[in-house]
N, C-alpha and C positions, 0 to 999 in steps of 0.2 A: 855295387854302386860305383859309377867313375869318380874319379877325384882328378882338379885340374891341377899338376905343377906344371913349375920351367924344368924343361930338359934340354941343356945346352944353348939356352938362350930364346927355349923356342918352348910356346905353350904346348902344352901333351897331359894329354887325359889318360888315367890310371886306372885299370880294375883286379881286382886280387881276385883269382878263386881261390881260396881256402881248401875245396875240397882238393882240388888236383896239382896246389902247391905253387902257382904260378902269379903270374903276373900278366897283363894284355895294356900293352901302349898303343892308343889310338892317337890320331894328328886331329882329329876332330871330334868334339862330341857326340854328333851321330854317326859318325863311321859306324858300317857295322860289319866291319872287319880290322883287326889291329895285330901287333907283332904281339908273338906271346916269347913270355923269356920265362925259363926254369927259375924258380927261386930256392937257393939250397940253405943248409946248414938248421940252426936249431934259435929257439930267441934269443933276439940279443943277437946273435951271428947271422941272421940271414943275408945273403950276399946272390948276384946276379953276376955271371965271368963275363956277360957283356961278348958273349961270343955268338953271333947269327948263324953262318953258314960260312963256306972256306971263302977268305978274304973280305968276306961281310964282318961289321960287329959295331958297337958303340964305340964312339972314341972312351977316351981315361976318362974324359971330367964328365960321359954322362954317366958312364958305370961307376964314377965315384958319387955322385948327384944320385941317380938311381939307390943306390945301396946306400946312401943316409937315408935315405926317403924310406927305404924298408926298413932299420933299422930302428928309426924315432917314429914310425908311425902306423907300421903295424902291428896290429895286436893279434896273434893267433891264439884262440882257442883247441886244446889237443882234448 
């Protein structure tokens, strides 16, 4: 299920697979294709490096914005 935050000033819709550990940022609610970013670490520590591809990547304050947002609001079940 999407979830809408601000990411860097700008609405952006959020969907977590759980099964395959990731994250999918869409610009739109019915986009139906969006960026996927690895989510790593364990709860409590999950964190995104905010890195896309060479010389791509989120600035600092959405991969700090980003990585609060997993941090206080997801919940995984293991």
């Amino acid at each position: 299920m999407r979830e809408k935050i601000i990411l860097g000033g700008y609405e952006t819709w959020v969907e977590y697979n759980e099964r395959w550990c990731c994250i999918t940022l869409f610009g739109f609610e019915t986009a139906k294709h969006g960026l996927v970013l690895d989510v790593m670490g364990s709860d409590g520590h999950k964190q995104v490096n905010g890195f896309i591809s060479i010389g791509v990547g989120l600035t600092e304050k959405e991969r700090k914005e980003l990585n609060c947002y997993i941090n206080k609001k997801l919940v995984v079940s293991n």
